[in-house]
C-alpha positions in Angstrom: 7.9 29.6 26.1 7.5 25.9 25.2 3.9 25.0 25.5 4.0 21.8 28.2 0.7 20.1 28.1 -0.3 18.4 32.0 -0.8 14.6 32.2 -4.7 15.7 33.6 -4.8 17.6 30.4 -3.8 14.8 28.0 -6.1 12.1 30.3 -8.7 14.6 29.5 -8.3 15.0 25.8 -8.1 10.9 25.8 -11.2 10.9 27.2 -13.1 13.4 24.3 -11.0 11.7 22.0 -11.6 8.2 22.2 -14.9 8.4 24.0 -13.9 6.8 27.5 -14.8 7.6 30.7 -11.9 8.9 32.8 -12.9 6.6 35.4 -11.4 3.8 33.2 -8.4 6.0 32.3 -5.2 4.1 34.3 -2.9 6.4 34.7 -0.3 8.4 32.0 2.1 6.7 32.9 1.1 3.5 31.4 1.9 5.0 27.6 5.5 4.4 27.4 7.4 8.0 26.6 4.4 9.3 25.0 4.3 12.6 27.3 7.6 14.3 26.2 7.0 16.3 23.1 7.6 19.1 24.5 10.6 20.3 22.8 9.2 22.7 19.9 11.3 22.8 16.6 9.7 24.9 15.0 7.0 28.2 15.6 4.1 30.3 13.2 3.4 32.8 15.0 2.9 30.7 18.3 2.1 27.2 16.6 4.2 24.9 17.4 5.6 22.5 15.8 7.2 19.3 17.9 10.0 17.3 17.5 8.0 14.4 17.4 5.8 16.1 14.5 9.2 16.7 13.1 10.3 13.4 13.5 7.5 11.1 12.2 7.8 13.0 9.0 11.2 12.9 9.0 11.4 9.1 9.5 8.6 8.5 7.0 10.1 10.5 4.2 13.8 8.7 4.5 11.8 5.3 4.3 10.2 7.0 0.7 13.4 7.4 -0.5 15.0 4.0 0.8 12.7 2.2 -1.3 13.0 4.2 -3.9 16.4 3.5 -4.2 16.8 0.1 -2.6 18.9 0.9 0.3 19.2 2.8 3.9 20.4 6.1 3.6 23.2 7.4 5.6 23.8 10.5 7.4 25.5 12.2 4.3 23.1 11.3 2.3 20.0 12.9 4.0 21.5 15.7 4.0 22.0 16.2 0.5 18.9 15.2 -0.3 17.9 17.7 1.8 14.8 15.4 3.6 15.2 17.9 6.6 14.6 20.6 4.7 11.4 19.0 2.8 10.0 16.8 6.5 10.5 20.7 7.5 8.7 23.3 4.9 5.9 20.4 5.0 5.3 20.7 8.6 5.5 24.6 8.7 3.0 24.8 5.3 0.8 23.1 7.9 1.0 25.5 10.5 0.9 28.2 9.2 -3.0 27.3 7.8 -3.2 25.7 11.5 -2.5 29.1 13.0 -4.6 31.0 10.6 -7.3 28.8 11.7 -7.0 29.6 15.5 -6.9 33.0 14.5 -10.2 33.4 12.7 -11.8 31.2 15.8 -12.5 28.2 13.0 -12.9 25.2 15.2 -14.9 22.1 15.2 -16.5 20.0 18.2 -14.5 17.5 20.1 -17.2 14.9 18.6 -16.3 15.4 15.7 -12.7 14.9 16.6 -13.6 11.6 18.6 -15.9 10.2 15.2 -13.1 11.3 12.8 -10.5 9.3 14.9 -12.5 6.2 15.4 -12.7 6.2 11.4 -9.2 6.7 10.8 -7.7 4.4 13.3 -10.7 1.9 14.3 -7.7 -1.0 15.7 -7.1 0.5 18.9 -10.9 -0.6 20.0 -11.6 -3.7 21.4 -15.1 -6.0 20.4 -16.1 -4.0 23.0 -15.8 -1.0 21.5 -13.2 0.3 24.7 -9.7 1.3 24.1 -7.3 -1.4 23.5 -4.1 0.2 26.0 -1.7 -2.3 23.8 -3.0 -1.4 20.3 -2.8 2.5 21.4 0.6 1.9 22.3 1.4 -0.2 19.6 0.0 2.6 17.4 1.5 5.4 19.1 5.0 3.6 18.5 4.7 2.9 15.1 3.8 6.1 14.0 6.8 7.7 16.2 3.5 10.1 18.0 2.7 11.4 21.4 -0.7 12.2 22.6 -1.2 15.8 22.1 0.7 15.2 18.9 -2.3 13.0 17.2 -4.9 15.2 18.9 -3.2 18.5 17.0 -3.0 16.3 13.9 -6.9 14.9 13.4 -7.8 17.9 14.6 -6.4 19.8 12.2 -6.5 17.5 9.3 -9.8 17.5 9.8 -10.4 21.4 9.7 -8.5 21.5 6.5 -10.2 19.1 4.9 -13.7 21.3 5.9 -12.0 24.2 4.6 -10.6 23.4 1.2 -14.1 21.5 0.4 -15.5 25.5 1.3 -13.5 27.3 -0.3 -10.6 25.6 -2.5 -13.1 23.1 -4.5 -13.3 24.9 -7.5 -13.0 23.8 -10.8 -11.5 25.6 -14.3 -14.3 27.2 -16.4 -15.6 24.4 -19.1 -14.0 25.9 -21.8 -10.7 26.1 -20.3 -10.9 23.2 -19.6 -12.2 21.7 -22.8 -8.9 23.4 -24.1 -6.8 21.7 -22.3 -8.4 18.6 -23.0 -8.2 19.3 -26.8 -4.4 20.7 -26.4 -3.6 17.0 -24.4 -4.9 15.2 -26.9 -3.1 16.8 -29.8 -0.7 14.3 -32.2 2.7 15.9 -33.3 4.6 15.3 -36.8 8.3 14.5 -36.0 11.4 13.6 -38.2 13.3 10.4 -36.0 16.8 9.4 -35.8 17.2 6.2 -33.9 20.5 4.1 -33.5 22.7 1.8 -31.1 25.4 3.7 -28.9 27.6 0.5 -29.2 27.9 0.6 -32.8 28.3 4.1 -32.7 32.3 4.8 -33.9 35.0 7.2 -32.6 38.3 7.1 -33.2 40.8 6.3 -30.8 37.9 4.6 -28.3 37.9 1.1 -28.5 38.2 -2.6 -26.4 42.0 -2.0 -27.1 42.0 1.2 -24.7 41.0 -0.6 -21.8 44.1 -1.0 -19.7 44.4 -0.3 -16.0 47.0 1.7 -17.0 44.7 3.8 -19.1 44.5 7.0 -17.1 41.3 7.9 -18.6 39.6 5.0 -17.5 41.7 5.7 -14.2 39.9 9.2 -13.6 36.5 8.0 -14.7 36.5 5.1 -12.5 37.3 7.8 -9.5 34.0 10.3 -11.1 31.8 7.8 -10.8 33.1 5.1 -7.7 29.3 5.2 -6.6 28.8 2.7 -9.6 31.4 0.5 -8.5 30.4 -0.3 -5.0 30.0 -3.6 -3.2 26.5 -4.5 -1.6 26.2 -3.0 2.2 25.5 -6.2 3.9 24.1 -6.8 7.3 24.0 -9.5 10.2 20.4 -9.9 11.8 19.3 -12.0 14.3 15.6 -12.5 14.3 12.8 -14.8 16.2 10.0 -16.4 14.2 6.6 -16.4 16.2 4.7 -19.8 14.5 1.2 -20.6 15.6 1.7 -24.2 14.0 4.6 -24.4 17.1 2.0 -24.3 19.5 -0.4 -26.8 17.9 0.6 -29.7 20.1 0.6 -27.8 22.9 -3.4 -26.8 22.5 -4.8 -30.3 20.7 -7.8 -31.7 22.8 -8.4 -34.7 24.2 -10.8 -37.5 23.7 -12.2 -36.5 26.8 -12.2 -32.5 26.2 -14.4 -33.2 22.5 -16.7 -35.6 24.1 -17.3 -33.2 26.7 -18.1 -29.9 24.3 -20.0 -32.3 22.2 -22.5 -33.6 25.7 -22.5 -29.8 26.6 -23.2 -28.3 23.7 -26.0 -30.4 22.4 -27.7 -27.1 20.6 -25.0 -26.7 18.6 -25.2 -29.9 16.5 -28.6 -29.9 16.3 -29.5 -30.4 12.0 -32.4 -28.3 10.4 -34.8 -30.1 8.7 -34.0 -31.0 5.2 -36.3 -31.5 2.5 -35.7 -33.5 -1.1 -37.9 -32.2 -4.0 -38.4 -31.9 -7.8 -38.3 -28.3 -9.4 -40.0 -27.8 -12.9 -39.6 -24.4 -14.5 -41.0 -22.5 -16.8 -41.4 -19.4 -19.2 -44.9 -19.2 -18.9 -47.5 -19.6 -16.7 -49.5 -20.9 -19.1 -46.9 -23.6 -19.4 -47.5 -24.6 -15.6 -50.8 -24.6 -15.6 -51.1 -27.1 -18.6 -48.1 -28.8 -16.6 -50.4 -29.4 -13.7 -53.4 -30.5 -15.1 -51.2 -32.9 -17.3 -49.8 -34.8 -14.0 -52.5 -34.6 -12.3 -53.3 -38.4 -10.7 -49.5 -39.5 -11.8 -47.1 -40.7 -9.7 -43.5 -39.3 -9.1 -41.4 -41.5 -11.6 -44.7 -40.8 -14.2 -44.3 -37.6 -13.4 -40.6 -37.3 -14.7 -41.2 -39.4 -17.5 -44.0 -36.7 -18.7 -41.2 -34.2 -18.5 -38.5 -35.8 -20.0 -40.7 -36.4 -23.3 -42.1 -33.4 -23.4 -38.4 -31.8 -22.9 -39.7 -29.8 -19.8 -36.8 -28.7 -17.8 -36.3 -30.0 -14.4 -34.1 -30.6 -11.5 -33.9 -32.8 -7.8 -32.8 -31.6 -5.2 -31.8 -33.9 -2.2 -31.0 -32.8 1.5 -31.4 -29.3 1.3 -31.8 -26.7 4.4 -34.5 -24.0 4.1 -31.3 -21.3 4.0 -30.3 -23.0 0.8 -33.2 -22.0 -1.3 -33.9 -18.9 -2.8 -36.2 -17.6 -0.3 -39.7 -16.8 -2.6 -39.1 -20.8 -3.2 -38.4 -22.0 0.5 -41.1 -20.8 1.7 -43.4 -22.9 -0.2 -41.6 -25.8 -0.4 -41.1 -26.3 3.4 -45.1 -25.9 4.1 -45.8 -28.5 1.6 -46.5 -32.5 2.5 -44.7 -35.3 1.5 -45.6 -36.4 -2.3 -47.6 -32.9 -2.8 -47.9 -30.4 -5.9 -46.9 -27.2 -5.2 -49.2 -24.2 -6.9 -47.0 -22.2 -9.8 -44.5 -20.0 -7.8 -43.3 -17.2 -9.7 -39.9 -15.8 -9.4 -37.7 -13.3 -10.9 -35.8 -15.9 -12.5 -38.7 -18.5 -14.2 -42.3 -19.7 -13.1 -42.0 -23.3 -10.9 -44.0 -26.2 -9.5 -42.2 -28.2 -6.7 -43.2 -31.3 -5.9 -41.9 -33.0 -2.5 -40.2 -36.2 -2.7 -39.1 -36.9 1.7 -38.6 -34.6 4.5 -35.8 -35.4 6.8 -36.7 -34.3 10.2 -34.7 -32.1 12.9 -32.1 -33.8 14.2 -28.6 -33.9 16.6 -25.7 -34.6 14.8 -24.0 -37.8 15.9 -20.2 -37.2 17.7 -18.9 -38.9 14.9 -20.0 -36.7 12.5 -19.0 -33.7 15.3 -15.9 -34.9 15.9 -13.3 -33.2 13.7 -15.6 -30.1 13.6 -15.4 -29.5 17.6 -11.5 -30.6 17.2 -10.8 -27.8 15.1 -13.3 -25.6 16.7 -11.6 -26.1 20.4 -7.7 -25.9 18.8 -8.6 -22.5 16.8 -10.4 -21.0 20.2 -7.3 -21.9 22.1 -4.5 -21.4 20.1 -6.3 -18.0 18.5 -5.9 -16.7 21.9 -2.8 -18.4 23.1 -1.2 -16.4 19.8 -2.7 -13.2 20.3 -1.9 -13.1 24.0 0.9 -14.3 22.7 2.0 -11.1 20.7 0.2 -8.4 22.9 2.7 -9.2 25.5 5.8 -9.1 23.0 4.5 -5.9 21.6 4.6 -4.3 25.8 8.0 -5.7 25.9 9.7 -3.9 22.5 7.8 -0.7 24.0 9.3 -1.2 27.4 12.9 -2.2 25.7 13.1 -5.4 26.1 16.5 -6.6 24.4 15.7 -9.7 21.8 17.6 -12.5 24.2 15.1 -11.1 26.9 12.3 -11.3 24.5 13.3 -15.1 23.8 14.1 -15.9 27.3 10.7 -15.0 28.8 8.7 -16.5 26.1 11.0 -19.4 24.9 11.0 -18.4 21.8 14.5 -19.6 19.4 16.8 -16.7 18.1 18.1 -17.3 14.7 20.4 -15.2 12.3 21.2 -14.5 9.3 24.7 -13.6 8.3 25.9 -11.3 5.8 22.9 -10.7 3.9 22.1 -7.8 1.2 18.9 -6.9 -0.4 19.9 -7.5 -3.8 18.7 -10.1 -6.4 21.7 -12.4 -5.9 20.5 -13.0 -2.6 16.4 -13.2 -2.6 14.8 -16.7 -3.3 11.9 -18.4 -3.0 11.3 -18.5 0.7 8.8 -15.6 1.4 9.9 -15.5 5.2 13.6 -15.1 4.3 12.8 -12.4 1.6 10.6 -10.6 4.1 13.4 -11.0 7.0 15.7 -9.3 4.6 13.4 -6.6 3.3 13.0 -5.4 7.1 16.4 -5.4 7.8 17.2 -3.0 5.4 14.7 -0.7 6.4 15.6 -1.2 10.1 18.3 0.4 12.1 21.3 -1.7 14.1 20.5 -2.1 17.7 17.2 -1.6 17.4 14.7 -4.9 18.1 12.2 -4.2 15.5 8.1 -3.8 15.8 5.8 -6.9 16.0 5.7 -7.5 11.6 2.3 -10.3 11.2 3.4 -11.6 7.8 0.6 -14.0 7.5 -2.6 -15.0 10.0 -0.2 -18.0 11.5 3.4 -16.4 11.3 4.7 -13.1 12.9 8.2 -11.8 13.1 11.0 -9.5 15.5 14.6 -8.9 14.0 17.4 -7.0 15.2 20.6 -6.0 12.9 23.4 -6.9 14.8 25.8 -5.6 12.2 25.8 -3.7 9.1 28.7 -3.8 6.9 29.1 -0.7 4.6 29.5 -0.7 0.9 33.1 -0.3 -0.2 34.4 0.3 -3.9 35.9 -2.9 -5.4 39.4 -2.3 -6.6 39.6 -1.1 -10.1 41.9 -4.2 -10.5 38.7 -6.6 -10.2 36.5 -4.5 -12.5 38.7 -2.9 -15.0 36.2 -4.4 -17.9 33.1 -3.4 -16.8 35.0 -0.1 -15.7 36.2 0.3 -19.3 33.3 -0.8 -21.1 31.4 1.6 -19.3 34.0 4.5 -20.1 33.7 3.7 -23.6 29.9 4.1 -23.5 30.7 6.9 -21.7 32.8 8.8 -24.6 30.5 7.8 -27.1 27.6 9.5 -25.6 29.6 12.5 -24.9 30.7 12.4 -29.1 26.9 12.2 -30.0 26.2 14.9 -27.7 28.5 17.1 -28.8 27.8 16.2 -32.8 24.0 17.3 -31.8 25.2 20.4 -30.8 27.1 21.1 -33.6 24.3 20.7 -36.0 21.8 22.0 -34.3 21.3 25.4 -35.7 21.8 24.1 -39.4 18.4 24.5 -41.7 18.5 20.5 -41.2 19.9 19.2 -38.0 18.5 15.8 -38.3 19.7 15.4 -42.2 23.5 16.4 -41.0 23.1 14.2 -37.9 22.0 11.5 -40.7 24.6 12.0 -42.8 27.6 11.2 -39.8 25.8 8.4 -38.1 24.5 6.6 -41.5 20.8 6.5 -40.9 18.0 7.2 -42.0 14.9 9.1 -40.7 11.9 8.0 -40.5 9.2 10.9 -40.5 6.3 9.5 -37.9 3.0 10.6 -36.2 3.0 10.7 -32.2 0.3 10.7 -29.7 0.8 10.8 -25.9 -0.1 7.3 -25.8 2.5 6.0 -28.3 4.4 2.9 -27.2 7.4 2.5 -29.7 9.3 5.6 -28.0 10.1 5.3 -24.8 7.7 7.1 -22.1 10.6 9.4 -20.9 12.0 10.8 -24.5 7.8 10.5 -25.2 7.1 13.5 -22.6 10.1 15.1 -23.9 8.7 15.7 -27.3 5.5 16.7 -25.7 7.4 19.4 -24.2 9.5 20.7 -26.7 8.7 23.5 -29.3 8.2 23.5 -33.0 11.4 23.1 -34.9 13.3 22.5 -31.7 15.4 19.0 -31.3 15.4 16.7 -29.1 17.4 13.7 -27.6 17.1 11.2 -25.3 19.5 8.4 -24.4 18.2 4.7 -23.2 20.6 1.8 -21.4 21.4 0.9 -25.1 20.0 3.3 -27.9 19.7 7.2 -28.6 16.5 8.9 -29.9 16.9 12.5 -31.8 13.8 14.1 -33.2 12.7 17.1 -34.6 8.9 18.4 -34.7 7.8 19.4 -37.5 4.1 19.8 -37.0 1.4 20.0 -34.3 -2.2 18.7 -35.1 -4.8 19.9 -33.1 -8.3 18.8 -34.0 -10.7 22.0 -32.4 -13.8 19.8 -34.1 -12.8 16.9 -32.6 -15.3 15.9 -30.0 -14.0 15.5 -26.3 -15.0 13.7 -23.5 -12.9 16.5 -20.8 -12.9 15.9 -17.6 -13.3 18.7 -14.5 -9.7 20.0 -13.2 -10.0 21.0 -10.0 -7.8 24.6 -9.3 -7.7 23.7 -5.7 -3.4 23.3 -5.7 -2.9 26.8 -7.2 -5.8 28.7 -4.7 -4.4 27.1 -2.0 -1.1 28.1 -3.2 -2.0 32.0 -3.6 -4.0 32.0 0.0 -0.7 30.8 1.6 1.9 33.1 -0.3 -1.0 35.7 1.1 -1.4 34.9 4.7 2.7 33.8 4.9 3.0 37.7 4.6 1.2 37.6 7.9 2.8 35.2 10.4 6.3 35.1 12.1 8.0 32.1 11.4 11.2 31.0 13.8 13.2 27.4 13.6 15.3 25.8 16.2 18.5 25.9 14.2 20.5 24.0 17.1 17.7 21.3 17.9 17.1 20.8 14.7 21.2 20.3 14.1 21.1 18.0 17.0 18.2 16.1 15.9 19.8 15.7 12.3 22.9 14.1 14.1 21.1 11.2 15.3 20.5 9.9 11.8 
């Protein structure tokens, strides 16, 4: 049986969970679709896992790989990547420690639930520290969850965290580990042949092969027609939320300024302000024969004193009691007009202040209030005009609004874009047009997109109206590149195979040498080498005494040979702890696996793949 969990139950588990009272609690209903998870597509043992589980993780790990390669996946190709399978064996590594948990009664207190979740997702409170119905949903949406779903999930995450700190938070034995260290910072002795593929020779492969008639070229443009594809481009039609639109409608009057300014008289009222003359010193000493020096002098005699005597000083006009460091503003705004401070020592020096005025409290003038109560009214009003604003687009994506509906009910303009791809060619210096395109290639067609804020002021909706797939050009159009790329293609294939004819000889690299015309260079390696690239670097790290190597780049081909492996024992090293946490967990799961019943969905999980 598929475990159904009762709207009372879920407006009870809101209530532990966010820490309301049900009394304020209006009503399941309200969270668009969040209450039908039931479907299970996956069980250990009795733990089940949902199809929205299923789903988040699946959505999440296709957007990984989209931006790893810099385009939407389609159907075909999620399958063979095999992201189901992966989202899948993720979700049921979970649950089966989940289920070993209930089992063994290892639970924690819903307050510790409701504190864990107020860390993790602190936006979907209010200033008043309520839940915020919009940012829940909001939330709920963009992470593709249901109720119970997040409930299971901070519950659990949280009991696993507890858990591995217990008992997986174990580190290898110091001399282990100051063995590694030494081995990972060993050097290595190679023998290196390095060269340029294009001048690399072979006969009967050369510009004068490439013909479309060539049906070499002919069968290699068919191998590799991935390579030769056009840009998928798309159609999106979008709507541009500015606060700077709604300046004019928010600007206040005359009449509006005058009246904050009349009614709001505490608000402009000035601090008093002092102006005074701070001598410093090293010394005490110093200030004391300071004092007794300008004793009976007046203020200008004063400074001329200083000034011969090269005594540094400084004036200070206009300044609030905030704006001094606090040791000195504490002195200096007790003292009269035209008196001598006594020596006030700070971290910084030793000083004697002397006052010059004292500006008195005092109310602003409107004149000088004027632009600051403009500004002040326009940001209260159009701050909440905007947020309004987009709380109430948010509820209308949730409840499906289309985009025309979206534009008709706020007046807000639909524009488009035609024909766009996410490639180089088409990106430019317009940050809102880059970002329009980056979404659109991550969203799906008919689908009006979440609420993206790209700044404070500007915030953005799309929907892809059309997506034209990628088609291979006609090998006609790109019979060069095609050619010049099966050339490449033959020459690496001839280097290849003239490695693996010489690699058992006494000398591989000297043979290798000897056909290519190089020379070897005999050089010393450490991991953090920069002159060989990182990829062929690792290799070399990973390949035995004797053994050779090779490594192709866009334009050039490495081949080494170690020779030698230096490893200082005496050399001193700073080695850091490594934690053996992966491989325990590891060995307690292969353990308690042996334990638990694990079932799939086979035909959901079919059905679900087919929406993608």
């Amino acid at each position: 049986m598929f475990r159904k969990l009762g709207k009372s139950k879920i407006a009870f588990v809101l209530a532990i969970l966010f820490g309301i009272s049900l009394f304020f609690f209006r009503g399941s209903s309200k969270y668009s679709n969040l209450f039908n998870s039931d479907n299970v597509i996956a069980s250990v043992s009795g733990t089940p896992i949902s199809t929205t589980k299923f789903n988040r993780v699946m959505n999440m790990n296709i957007s990984k790989y989209s931006q790893m390669l810099g385009k939407e996946l389609n159907s075909d190709e999620i399958k063979a990547f095999q992201i189901h399978t992966v989202s899948l064996n993720g979700l049921i590594n979970n649950a089966i420690f989940e289920n070993e948990f209930q089992n063994k009664e290892f639970i924690i207190d819903d307050s510790v639930v409701a504190k864990k979740t107020k860390e993790r997702i602190p936006g979907i409170y209010n200033n008043e520290n309520k839940l915020n119905d919009t940012a829940l949903n909001n939330f709920l949406k963009n992470q593709n969850l249901k109720i119970d779903d997040l409930v299971n999930i901070i519950n659990y995450e949280t009991r696993a965290t507890v858990f591995d700190e217990l008992f997986f938070n174990v580190n290898y034995p110091s001399q282990i580990t100051k063995k590694i260290s030494i081995y990972d910072d060993h050097s290595r002795k190679i023998e290196l042949i390095n060269f340029s593929i294009n001048k690399f020779k072979i006969e009967n492969v050369n510009l004068k092969n490439i013909s479309i008639d060539n049906e070499e070229i002919k069968k290699y443009y068919k191998q590799n027609l991935n390579n030769y594809m056009t840009n998928e481009m798309r159609d999106v039609s979008y709507i541009l939320i500015d606060k700077k639109d709604y300046i004019d409608q928010f600007t206040p009057t005359d009449q509006q300024i005058k009246n904050y300014y009349n009614n709001n008289q505490k608000l402009f009222i000035e601090p008093e302000k002092r102006d005074f003359i701070q001598f410093n010193f090293k010394k005490v000493e110093d200030a004391k024969e300071f004092k007794n020096k300008i004793y009976g002098l007046n203020n200008q005699e004063i400074i001329k004193f200083a000034n011969n005597k090269n005594i540094i000083f400084s004036e200070f006009n206009g300044v609030y009691e905030n704006e001094v460091y606090e040791d000195l503003s504490k002195i200096i705004f007790k003292l009269k007009k035209n008196e001598v401070s006594d020596i006030i020592e700070t971290p910084i020096a030793k000083h004697v202040v002397i006052l010059n005025n004292i500006i008195p409290q005092n109310i602003k003038s409107y004149d000088k209030s004027k632009n600051e109560i403009f500004k002040t009214l326009l940001d209260i009003e159009l701050n909440n005009y905007f947020s309004d604003l987009k709380n109430n687009i948010s509820q209308e994506i949730i409840n499906g609004y289309s985009l025309k509906e979206i534009s008709d009910n706020n007046s807000l303009k639909i524009n488009s874009l035609l024909k766009i791809n996410n490639k180089n060619d088409d990106l430019s210096d317009d940050f809102v047009k880059n970002e329009i395109i980056r979404h659109s290639f991550i969203s799906n067609k008919d689908f009006v997109s979440d609420l993206i804020d790209l700044d404070d002021d500007k915030s953005l909706i799309l929907n892809v109206d059309n997506v034209y797939p990628s088609i291979p050009f006609k090998i006609e159009e790109i019979i060069n590149k095609v050619g010049n790329d099966w050339i490449k293609s033959e020459k690496i294939k001839a280097i290849e195979d003239l490695i693996d004819m010489h690699k058992n000889d006494v000398n591989p690299l000297e043979s290798i040498s000897k056909k290519t015309n190089t020379d070897i260079k005999s050089i010393l390696i450490e991991k953090n080498n920069t002159d060989i690239p990182i990829n062929f670097l690792n290799q070399l790290f990973n390949t035995k005494i004797y053994e050779t190597a090779f490594s192709f780049t866009e334009e050039e081909v490495f081949i080494a040979q170690i020779n030698e492996l230096i490893i200082e024992n005496n050399k001193e090293i700073k080695s850091q702890s490594i934690l053996l946490k992966p491989q325990l967990k590891n060995a307690f799961g292969n353990e308690i696996i042996k334990t638990k019943k694990i079932s799939t969905n086979d035909s959901l999980l079919n059905a679900l793949l087919s929406q993608y």
